[in-house]
C-alpha positions in Angstrom: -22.7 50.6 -120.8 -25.4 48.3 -120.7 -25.5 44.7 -119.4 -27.8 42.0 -119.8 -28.7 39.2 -117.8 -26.8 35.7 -118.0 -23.5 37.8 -119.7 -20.1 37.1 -118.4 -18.5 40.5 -116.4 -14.7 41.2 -115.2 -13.9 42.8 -112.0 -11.3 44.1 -110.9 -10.8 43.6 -107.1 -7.7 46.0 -105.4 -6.1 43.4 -102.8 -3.4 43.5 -100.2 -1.1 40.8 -98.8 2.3 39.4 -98.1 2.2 36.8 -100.9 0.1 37.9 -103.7 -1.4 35.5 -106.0 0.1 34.2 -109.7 -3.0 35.7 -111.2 -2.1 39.2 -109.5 -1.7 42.1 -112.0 -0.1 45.5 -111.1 1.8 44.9 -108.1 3.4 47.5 -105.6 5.2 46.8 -102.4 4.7 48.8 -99.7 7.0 51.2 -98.6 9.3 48.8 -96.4 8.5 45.4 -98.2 6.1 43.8 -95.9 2.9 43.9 -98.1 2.2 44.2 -101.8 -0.8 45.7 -103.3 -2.0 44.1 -106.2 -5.6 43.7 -108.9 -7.1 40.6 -108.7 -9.4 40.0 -111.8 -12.6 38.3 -110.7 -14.9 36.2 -113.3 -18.5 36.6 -112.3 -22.1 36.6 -114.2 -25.1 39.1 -114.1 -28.4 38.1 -112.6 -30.4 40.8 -112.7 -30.2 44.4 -114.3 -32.0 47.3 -112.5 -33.5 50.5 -113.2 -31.6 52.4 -111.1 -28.1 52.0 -112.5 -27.1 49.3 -110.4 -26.8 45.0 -111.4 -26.4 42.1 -109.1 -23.8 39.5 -110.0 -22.7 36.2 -108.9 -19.6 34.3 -108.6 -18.5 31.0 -108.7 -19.6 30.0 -105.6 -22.9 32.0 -105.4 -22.2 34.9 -104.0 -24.1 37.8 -105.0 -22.9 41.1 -105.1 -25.1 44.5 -106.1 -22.7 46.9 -108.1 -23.1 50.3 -110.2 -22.7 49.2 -113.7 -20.8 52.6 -114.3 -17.9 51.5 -112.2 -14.9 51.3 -113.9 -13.6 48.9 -111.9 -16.3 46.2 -114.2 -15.9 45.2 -117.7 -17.9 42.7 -120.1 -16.2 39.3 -120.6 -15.2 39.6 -124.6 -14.5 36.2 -127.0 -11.2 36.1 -126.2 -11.5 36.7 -122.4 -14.4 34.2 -123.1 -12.1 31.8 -124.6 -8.7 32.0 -122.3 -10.3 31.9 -119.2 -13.3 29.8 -119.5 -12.4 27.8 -116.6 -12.2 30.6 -114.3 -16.1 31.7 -115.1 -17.8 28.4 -114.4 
């Protein structure tokens, strides 16, 4: 799949807690209750595309993170994720 600079990107982030967040998706308790495991769906934008396979992207807050676009844990934004969540990607 190929990306291109300034498009919108999904990622899914595996997270663990005691109280997991309203916007958590897939949730799983541990074994005795104490913790849940959940996915977290993070809105973020690419910055740059490299050669090599690999794109940096950045979140709301500017954070930059380099990822391997074939993970499929990463997802382009489409017009409806676009449209519903458009506060969430800046």
């Amino acid at each position: 799949m190929r990306f291109k600079v300034g498009e919108f990107v999904i990622v899914a982030k595996s997270k663990r807690s005691t109280h997991p967040s309203p916007q958590a998706k897939h949730i799983h308790p541990a074994q005795h209750g104490e913790t849940y495991s959940y996915i977290i769906e993070k809105f973020w934008k690419v910055v740059q595309v490299f050669d090599n396979g690999t794109m940096e992207i950045e979140t709301r807050r500017g954070k930059r993170h380099r990822v391997d676009m074939d993970t499929p844990l990463l997802r382009k934004a489409g017009f409806w994720d676009r449209l519903m969540y458009r506060h969430r990607f800046f």
